[in-house]
PDBQT receptor file of N, H, CA, C and O in Angstrom, charges set to zero:
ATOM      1  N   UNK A   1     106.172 118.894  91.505  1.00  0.00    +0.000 N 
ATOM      2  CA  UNK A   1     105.002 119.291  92.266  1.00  0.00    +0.000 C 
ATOM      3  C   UNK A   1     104.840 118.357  93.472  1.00  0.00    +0.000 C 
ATOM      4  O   UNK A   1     104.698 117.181  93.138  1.00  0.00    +0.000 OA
ATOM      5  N   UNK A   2     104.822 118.667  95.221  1.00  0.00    +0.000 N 
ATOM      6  H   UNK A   2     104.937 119.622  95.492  1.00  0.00    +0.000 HD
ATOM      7  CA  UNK A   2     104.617 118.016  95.721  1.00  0.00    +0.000 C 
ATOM      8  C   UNK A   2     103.504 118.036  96.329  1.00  0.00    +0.000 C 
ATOM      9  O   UNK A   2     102.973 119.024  96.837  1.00  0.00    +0.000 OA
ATOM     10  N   UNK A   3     102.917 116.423  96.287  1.00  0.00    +0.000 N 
ATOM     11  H   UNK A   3     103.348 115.621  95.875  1.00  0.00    +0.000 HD
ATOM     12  CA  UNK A   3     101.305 116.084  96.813  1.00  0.00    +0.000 C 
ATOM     13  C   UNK A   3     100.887 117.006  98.044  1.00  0.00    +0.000 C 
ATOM     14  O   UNK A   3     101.732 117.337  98.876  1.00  0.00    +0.000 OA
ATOM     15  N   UNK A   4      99.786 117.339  98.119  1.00  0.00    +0.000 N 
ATOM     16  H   UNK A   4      99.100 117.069  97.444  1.00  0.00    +0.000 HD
ATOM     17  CA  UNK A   4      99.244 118.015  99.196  1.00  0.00    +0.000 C 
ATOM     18  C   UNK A   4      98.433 116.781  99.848  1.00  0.00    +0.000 C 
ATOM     19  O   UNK A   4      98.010 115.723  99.383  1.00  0.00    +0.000 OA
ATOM     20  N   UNK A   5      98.411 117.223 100.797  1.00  0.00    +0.000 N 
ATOM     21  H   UNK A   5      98.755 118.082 101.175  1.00  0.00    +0.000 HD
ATOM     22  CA  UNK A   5      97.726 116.125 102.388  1.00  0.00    +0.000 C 
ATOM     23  C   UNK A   5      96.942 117.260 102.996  1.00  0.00    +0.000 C 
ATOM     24  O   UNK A   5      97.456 118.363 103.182  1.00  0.00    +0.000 OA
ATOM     25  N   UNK A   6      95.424 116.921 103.369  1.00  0.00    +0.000 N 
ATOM     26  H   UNK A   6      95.006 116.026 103.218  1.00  0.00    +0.000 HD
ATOM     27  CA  UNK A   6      94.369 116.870 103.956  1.00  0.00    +0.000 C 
ATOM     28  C   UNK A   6      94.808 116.878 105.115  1.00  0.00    +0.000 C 
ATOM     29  O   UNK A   6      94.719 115.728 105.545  1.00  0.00    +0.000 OA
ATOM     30  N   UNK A   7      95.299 117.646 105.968  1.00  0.00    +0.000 N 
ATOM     31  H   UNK A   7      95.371 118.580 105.618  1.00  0.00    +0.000 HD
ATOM     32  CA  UNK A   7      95.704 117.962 107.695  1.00  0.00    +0.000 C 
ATOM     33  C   UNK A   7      94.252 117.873 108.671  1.00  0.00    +0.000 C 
ATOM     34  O   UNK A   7      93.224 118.539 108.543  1.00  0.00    +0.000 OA
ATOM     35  N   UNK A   8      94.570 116.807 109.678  1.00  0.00    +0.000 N 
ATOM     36  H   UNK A   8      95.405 116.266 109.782  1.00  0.00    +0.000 HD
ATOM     37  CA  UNK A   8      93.343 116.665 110.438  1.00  0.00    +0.000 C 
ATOM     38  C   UNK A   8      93.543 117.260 111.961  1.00  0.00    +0.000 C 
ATOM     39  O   UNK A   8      94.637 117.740 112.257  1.00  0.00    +0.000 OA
ATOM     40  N   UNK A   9      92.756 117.234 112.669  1.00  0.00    +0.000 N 
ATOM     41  H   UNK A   9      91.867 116.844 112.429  1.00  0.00    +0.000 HD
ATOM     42  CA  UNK A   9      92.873 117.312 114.213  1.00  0.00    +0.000 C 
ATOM     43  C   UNK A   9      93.260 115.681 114.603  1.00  0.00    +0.000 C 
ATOM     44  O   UNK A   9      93.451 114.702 113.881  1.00  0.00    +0.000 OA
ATOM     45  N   UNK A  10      93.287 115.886 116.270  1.00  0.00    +0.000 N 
ATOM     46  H   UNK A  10      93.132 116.681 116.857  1.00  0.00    +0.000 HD
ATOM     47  CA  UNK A  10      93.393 114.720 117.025  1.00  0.00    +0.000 C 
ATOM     48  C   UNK A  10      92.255 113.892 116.710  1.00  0.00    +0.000 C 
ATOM     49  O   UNK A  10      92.689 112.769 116.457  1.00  0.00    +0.000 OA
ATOM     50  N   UNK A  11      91.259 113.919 116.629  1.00  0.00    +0.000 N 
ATOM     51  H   UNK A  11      90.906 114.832 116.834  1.00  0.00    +0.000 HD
ATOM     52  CA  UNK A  11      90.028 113.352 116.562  1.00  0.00    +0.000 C 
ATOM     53  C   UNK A  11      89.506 112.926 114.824  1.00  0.00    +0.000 C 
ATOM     54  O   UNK A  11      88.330 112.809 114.479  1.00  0.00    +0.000 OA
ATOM     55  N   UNK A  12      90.420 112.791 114.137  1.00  0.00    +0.000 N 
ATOM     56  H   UNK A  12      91.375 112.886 114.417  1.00  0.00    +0.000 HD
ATOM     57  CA  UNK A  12      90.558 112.480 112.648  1.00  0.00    +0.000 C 
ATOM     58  C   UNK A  12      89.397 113.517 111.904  1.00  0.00    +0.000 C 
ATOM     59  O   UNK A  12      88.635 113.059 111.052  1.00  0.00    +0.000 OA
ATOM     60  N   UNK A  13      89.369 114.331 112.140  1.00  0.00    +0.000 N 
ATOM     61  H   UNK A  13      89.988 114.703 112.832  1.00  0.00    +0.000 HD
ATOM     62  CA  UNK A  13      88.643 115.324 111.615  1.00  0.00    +0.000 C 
ATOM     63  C   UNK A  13      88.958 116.350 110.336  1.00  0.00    +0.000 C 
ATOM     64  O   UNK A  13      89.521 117.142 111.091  1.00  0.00    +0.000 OA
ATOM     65  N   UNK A  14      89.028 116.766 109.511  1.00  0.00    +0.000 N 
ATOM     66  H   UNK A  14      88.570 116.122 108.898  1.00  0.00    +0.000 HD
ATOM     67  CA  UNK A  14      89.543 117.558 108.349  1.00  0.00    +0.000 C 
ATOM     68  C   UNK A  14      89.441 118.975 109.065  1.00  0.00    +0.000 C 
ATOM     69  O   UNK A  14      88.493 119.264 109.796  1.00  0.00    +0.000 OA
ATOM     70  N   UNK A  15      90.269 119.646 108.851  1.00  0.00    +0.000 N 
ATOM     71  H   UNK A  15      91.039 119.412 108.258  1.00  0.00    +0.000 HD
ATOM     72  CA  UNK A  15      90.785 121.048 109.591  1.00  0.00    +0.000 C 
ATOM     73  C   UNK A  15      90.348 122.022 108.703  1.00  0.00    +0.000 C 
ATOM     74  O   UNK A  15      89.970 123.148 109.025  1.00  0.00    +0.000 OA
ATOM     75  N   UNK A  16      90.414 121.511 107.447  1.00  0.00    +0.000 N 
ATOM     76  H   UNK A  16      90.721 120.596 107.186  1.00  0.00    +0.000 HD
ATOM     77  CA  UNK A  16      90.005 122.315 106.087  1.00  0.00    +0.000 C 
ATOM     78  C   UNK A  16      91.377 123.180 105.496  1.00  0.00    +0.000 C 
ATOM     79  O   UNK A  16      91.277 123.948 104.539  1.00  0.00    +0.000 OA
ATOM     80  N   UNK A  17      93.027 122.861 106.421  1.00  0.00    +0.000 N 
ATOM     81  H   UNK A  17      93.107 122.237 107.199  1.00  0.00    +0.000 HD
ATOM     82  CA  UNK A  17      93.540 122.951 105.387  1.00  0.00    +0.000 C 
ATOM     83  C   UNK A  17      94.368 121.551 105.164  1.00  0.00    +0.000 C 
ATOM     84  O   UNK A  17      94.145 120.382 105.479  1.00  0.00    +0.000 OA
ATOM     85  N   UNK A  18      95.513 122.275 104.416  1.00  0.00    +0.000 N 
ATOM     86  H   UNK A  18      95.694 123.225 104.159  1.00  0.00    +0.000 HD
ATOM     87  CA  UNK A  18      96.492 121.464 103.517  1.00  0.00    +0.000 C 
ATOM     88  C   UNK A  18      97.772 121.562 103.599  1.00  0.00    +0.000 C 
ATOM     89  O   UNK A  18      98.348 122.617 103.865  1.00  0.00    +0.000 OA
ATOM     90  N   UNK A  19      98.483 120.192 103.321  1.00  0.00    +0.000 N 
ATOM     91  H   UNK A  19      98.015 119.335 103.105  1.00  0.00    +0.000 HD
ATOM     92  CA  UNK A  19     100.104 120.875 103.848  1.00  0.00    +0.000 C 
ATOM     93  C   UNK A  19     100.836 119.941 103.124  1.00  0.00    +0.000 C 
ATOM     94  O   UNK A  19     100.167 118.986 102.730  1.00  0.00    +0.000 OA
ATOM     95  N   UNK A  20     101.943 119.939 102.852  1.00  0.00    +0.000 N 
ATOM     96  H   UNK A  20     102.487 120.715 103.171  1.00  0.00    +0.000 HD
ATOM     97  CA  UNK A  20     103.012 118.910 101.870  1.00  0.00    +0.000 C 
ATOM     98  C   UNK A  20     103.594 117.737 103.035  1.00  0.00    +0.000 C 
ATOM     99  O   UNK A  20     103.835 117.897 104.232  1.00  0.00    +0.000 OA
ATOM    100  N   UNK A  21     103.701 116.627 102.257  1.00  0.00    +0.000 N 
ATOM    101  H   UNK A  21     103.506 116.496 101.284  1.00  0.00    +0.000 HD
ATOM    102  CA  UNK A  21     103.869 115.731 103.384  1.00  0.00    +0.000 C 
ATOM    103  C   UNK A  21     105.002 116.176 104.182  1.00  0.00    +0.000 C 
ATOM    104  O   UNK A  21     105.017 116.069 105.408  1.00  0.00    +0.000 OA
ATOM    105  N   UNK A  22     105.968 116.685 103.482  1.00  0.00    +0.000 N 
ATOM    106  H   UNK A  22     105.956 116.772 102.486  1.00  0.00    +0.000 HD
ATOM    107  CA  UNK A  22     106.945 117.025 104.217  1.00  0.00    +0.000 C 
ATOM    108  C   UNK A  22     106.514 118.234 105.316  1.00  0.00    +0.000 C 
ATOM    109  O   UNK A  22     107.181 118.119 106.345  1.00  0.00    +0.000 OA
ATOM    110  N   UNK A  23     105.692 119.213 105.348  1.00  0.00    +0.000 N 
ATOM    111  H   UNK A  23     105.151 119.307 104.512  1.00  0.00    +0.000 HD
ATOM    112  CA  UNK A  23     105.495 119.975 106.210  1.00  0.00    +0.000 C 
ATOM    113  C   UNK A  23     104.598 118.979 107.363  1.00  0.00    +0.000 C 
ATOM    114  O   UNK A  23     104.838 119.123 108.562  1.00  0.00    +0.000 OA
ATOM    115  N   UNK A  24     103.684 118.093 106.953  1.00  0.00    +0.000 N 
ATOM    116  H   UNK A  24     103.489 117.976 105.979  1.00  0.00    +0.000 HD
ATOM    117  CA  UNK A  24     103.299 117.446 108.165  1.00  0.00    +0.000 C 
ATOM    118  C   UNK A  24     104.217 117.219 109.108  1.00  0.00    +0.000 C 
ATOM    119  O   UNK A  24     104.243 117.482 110.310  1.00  0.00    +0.000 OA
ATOM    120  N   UNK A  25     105.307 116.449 108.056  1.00  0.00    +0.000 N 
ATOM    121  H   UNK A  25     105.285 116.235 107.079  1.00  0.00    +0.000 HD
ATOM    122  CA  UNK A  25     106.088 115.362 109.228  1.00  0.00    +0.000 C 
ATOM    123  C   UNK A  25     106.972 116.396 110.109  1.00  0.00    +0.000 C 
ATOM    124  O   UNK A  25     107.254 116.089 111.267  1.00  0.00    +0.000 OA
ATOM    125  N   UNK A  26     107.422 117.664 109.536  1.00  0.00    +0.000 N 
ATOM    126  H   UNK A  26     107.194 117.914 108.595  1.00  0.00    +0.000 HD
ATOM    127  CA  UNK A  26     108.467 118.616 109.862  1.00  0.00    +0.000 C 
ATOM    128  C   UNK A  26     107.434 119.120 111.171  1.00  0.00    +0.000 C 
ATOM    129  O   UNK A  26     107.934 119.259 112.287  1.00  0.00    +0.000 OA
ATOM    130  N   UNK A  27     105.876 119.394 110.932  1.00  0.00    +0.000 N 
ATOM    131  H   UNK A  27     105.469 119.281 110.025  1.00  0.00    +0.000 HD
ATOM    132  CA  UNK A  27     105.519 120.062 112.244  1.00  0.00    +0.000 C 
ATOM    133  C   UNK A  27     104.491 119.281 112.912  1.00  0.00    +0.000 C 
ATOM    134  O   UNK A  27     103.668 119.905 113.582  1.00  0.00    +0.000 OA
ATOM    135  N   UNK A  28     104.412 118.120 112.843  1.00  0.00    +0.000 N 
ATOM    136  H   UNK A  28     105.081 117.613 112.299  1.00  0.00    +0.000 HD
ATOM    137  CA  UNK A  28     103.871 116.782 113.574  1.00  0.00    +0.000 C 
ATOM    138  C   UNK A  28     102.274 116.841 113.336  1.00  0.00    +0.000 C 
ATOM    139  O   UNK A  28     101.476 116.347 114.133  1.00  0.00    +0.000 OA
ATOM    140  N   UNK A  29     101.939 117.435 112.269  1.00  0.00    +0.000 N 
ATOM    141  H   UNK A  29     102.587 117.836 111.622  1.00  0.00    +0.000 HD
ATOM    142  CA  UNK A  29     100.883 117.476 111.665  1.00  0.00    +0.000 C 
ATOM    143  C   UNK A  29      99.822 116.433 111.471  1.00  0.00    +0.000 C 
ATOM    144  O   UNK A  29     100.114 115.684 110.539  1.00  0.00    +0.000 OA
ATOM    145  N   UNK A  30      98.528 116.106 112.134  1.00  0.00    +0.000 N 
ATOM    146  H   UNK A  30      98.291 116.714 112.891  1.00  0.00    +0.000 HD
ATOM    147  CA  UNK A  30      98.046 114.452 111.712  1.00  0.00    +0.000 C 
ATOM    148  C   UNK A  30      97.473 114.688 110.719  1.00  0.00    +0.000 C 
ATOM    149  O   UNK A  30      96.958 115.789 110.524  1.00  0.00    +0.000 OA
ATOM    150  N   UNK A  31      97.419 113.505 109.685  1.00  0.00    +0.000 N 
ATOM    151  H   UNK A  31      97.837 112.611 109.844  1.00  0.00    +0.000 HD
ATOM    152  CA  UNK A  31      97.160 113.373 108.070  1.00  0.00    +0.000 C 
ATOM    153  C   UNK A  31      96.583 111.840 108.278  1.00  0.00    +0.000 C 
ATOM    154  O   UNK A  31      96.586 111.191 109.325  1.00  0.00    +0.000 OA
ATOM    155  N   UNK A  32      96.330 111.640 107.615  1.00  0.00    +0.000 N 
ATOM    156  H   UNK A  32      96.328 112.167 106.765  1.00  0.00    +0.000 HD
ATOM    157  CA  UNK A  32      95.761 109.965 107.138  1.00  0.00    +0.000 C 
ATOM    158  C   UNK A  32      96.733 109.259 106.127  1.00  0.00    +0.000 C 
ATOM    159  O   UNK A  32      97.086 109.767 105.062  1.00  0.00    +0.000 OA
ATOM    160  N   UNK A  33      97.156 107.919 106.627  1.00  0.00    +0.000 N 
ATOM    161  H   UNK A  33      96.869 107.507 107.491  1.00  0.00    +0.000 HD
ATOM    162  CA  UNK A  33      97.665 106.825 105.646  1.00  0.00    +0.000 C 
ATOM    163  C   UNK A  33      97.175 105.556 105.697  1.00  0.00    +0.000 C 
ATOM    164  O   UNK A  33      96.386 105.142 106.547  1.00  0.00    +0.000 OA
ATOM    165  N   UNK A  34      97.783 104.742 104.509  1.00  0.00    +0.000 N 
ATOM    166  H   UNK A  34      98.424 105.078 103.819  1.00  0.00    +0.000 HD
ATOM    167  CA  UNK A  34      97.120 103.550 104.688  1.00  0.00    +0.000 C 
ATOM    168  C   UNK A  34      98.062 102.508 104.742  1.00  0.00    +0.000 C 
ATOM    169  O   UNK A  34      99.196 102.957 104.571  1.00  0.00    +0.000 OA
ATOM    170  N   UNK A  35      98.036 101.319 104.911  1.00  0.00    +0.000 N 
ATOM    171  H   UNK A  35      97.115 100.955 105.050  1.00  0.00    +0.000 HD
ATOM    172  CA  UNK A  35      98.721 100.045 105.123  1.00  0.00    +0.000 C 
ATOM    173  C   UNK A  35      97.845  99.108 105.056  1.00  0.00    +0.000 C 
ATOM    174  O   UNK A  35      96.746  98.899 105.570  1.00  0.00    +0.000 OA
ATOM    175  N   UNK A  36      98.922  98.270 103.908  1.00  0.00    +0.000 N 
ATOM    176  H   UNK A  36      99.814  98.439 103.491  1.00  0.00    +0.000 HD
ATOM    177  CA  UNK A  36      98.069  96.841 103.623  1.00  0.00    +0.000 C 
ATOM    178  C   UNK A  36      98.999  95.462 103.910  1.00  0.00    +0.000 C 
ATOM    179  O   UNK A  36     100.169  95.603 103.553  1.00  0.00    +0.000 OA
ATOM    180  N   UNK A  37      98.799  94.672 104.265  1.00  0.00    +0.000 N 
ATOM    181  H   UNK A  37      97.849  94.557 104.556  1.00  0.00    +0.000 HD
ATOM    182  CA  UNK A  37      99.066  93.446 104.890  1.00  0.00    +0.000 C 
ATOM    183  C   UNK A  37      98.970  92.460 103.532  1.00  0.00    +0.000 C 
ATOM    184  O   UNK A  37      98.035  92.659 102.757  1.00  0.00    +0.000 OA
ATOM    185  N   UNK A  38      99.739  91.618 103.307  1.00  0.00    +0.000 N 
ATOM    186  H   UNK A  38     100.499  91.457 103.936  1.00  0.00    +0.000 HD
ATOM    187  CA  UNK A  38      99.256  90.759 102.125  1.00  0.00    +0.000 C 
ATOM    188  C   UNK A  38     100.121  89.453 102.865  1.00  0.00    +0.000 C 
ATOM    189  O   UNK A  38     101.339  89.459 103.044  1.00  0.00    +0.000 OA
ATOM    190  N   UNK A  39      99.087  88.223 103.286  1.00  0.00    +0.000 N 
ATOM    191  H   UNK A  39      98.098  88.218 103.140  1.00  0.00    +0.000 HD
ATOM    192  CA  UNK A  39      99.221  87.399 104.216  1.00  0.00    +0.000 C 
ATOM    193  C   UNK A  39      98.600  86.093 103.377  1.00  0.00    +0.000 C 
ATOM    194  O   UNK A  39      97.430  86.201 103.008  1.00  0.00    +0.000 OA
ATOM    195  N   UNK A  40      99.359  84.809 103.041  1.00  0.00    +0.000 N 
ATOM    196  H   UNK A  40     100.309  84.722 103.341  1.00  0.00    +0.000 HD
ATOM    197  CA  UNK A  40      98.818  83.966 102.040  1.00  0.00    +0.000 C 
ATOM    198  C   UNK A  40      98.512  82.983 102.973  1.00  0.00    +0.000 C 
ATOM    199  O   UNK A  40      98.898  83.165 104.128  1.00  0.00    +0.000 OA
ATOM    200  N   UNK A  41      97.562  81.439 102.545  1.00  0.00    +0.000 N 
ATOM    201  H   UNK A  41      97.249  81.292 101.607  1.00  0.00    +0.000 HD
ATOM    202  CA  UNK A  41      97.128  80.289 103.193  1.00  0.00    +0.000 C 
ATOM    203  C   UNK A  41      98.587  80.130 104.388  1.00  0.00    +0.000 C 
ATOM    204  O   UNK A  41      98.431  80.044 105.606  1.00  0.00    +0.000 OA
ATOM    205  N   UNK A  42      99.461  80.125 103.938  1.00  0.00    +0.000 N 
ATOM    206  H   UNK A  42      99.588  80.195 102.948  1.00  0.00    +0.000 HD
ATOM    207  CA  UNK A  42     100.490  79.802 105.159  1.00  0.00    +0.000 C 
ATOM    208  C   UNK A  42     101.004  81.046 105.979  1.00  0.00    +0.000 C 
ATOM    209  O   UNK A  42     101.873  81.025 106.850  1.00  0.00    +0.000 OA
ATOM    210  N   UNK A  43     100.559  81.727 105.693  1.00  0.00    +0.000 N 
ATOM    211  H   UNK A  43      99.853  81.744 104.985  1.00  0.00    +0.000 HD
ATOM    212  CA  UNK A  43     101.149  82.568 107.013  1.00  0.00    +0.000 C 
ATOM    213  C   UNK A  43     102.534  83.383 106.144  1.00  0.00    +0.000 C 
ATOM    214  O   UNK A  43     103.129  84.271 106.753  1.00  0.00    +0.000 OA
ATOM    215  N   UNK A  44     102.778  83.177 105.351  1.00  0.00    +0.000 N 
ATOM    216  H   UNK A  44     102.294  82.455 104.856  1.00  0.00    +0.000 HD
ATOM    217  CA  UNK A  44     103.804  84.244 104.845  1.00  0.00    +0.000 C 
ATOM    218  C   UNK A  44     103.163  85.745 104.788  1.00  0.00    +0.000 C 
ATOM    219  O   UNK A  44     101.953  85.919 104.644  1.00  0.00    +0.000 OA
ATOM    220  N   UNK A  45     103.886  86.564 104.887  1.00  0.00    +0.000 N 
ATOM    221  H   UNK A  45     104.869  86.423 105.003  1.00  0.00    +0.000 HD
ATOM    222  CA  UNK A  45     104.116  87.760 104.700  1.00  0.00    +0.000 C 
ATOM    223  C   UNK A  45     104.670  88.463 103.629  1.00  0.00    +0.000 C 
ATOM    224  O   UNK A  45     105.876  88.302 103.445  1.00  0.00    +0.000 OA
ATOM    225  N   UNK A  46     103.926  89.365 102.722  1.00  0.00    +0.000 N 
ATOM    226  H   UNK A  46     102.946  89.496 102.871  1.00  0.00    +0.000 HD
ATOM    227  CA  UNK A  46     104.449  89.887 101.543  1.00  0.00    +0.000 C 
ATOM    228  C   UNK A  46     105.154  91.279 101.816  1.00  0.00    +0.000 C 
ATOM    229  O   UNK A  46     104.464  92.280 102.004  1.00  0.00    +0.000 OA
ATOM    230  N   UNK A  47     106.550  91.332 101.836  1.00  0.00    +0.000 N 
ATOM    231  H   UNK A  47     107.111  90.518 101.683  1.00  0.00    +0.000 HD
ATOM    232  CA  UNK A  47     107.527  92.465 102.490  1.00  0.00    +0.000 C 
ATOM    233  C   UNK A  47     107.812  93.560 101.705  1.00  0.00    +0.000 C 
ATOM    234  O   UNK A  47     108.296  93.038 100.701  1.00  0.00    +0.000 OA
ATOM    235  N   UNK A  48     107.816  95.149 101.475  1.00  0.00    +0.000 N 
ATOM    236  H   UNK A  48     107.423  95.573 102.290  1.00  0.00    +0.000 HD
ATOM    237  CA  UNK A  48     107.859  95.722 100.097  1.00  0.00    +0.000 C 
ATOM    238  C   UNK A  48     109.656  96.408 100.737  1.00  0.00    +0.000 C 
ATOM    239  O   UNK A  48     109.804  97.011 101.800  1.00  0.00    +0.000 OA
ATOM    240  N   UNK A  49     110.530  96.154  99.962  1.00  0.00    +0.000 N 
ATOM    241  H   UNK A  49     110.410  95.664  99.099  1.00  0.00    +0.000 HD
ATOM    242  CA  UNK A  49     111.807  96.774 100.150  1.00  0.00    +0.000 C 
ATOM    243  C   UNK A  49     111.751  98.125  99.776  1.00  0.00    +0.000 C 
ATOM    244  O   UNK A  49     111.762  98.294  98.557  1.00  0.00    +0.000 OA
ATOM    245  N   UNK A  50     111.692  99.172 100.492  1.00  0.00    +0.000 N 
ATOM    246  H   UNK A  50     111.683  99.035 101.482  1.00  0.00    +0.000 HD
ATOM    247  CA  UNK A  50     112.007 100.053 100.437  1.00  0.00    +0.000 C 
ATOM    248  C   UNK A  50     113.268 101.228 100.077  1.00  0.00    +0.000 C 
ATOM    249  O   UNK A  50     114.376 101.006 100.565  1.00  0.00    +0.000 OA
ATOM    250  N   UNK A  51     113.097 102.325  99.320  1.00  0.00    +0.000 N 
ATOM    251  H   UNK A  51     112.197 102.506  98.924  1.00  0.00    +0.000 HD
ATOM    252  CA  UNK A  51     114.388 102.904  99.159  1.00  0.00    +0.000 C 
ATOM    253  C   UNK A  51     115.301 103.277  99.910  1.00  0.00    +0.000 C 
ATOM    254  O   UNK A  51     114.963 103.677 101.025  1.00  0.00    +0.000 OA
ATOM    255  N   UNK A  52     116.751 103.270  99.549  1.00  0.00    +0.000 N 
ATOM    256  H   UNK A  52     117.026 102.945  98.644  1.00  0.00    +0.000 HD
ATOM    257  CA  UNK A  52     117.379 103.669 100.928  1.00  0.00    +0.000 C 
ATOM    258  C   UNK A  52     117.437 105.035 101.026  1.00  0.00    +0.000 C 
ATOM    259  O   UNK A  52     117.797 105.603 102.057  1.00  0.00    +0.000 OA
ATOM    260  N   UNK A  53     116.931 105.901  99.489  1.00  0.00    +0.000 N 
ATOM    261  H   UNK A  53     116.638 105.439  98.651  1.00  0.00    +0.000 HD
ATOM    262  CA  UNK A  53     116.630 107.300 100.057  1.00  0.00    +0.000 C 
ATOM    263  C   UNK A  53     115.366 108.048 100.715  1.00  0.00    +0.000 C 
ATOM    264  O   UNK A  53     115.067 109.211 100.988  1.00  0.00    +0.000 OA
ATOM    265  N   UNK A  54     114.721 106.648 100.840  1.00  0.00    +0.000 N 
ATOM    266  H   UNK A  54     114.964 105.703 100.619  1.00  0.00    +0.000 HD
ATOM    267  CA  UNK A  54     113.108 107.136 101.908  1.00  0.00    +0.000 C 
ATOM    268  C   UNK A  54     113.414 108.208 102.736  1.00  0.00    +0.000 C 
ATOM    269  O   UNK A  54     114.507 108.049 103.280  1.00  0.00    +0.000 OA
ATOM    270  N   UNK A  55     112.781 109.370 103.067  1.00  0.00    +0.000 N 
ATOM    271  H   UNK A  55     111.894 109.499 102.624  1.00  0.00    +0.000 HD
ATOM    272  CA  UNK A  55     113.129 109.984 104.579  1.00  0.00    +0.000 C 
ATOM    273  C   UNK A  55     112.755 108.896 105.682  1.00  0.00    +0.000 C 
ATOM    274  O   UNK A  55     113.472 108.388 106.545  1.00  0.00    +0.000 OA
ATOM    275  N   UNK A  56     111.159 108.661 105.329  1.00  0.00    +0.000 N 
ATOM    276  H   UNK A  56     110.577 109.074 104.628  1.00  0.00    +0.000 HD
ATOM    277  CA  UNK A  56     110.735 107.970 106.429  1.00  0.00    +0.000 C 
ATOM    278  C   UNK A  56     110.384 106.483 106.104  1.00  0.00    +0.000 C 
ATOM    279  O   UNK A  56     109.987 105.733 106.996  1.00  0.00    +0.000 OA
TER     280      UNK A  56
């Protein structure tokens, strides 16, 4: 089963429909994501290795 995504306008708005991530990315669809930073007393950076079969 693949996740459905909340498709927005330019203006981050909900469109009211829905699309598979893969149809976003296939028709440049804007959706919402998130990113987190994990940054300790010294300044390191916590890096997540990713798959090499990621698309994106």
């Amino acid at each position: 089963m693949e996740e459905k995504i909340d498709v927005l306008n330019e203006l981050g708005e909900f469109t009211g429909k829905v699309a598979t991530r893969d149809e976003c990315h296939q028709k440049g669809l804007w959706h919402r994501a998130v990113y987190a930073f994990i940054i300790d007393k010294k300044g390191n950076v916590l890096l997540q290795k990713r798959s090499a079969n990621k698309k994106m």
